[in-house]
N, C-alpha and C positions, 0 to 999 in steps of 0.2 A: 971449285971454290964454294959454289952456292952448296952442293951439298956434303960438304963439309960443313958447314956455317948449319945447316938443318941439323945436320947429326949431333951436335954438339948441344946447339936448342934442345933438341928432344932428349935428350942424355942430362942435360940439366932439370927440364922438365920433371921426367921421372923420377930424378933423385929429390928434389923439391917435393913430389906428390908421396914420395914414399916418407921422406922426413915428417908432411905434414897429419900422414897416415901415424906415424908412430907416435907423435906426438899424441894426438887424437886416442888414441889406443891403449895406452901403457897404462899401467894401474896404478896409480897415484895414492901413494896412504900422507895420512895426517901423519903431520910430522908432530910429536909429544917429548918434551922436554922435563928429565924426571918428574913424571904424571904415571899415577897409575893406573889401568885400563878403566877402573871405575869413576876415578876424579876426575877425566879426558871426556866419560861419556857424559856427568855432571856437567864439566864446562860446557862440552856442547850445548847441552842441554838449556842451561840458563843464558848463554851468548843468543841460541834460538827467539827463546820465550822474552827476553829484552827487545829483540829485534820486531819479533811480532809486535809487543807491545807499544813502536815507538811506531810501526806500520797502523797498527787502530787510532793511535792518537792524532796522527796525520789525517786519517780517513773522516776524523769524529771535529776534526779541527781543534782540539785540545792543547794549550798550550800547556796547560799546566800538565796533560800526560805524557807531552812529548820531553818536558821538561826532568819528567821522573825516570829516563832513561839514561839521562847523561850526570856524569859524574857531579856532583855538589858542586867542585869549585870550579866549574863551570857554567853552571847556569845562567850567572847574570850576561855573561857576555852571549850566548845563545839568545837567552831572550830578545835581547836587542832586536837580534838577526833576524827572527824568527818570526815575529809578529806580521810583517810585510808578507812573506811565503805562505803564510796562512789564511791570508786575505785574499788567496787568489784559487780555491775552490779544489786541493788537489784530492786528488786518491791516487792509491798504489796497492797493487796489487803484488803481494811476493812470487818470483816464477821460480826462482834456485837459490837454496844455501849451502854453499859448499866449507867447511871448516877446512882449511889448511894449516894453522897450526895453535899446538895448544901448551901451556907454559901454567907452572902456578898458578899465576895472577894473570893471566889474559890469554885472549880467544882472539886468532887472525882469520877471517872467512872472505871467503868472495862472493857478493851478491847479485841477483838478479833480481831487476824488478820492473814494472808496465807504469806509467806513471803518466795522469792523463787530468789536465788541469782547463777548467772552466773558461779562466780569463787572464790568458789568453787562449784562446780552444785549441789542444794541439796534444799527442800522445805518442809518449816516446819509450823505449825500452832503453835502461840504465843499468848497469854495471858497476859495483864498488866492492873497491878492499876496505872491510871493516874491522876494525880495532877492537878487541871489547877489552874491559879490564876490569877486577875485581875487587870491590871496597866494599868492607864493613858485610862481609855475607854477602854483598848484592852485586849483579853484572850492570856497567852500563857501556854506554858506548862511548868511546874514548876518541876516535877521529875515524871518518868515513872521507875516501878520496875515490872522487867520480874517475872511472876507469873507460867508461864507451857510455856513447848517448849517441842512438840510431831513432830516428824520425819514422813513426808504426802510423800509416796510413789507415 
């Protein structure tokens, strides 16, 4: 019975490490939604340079540049939020941008970022799926949902 019971452990085992193997492995393309090769590399491109840009303002403690990332009619309710988080000494560092998908008017990406704040002293690596969306010629960023928050010793 016991080694039965192992057999089956390990058979599961392997099929788990090969699932997670595949997953790991497989070549993942952006997904693009009538875009054409060159409008996809554009959105990239400016969901990027938005992203960095709200990354220095954070660094710079800038409200008013973190404020130029997000859509206009949002702002006021940001602000609010925003001014407390700013008061507490952060930086971030960007580690991956991954775009997974791109449409018209917006850019879906998964980020990574190191993010290591004064007060309270503590530095942790964050994970988000980012929204961008496109108004008026300009990218900003439309809603950002925390995905993994691991604690970087």
């Amino acid at each position: 019975m016991r080694r039965l019971l192992k057999l089956v452990l390990t058979a599961v085992g392997v099929l788990m490490l090969a699932a997670a193997a595949a997953f790991f492995l497989v070549d993942r393309r952006v997904v693009s939604e009538n875009v054409s090769a060159q409008a996809a590399t554009g959105a990239k491109q400016g969901a990027r340079a938005t992203y960095e840009a709200n990354i220095a303002a954070i660094n710079q403690g800038s409200v008013a540049g973190y404020l130029k990332t997000v859509p206009p009619a949002k702002r006021a309710e940001t602000k609010r939020s925003l001014a407390a988080g700013m008061r507490r000494g952060t930086t971030v560092t960007l580690q991956s941008f991954k775009v997974q998908k791109v449409t018209a008017t917006g850019v879906v990406a998964k980020v990574s970022q190191l993010q290591h704040t004064r007060s309270p002293a503590e530095k942790q690596s964050l994970e988000f799926t980012v929204e961008f969306v496109r108004q008026d010629g300009h990218w900003y960023i439309k809603r950002s949902v925390l995905v993994n928050a691991v604690k970087v010793r």
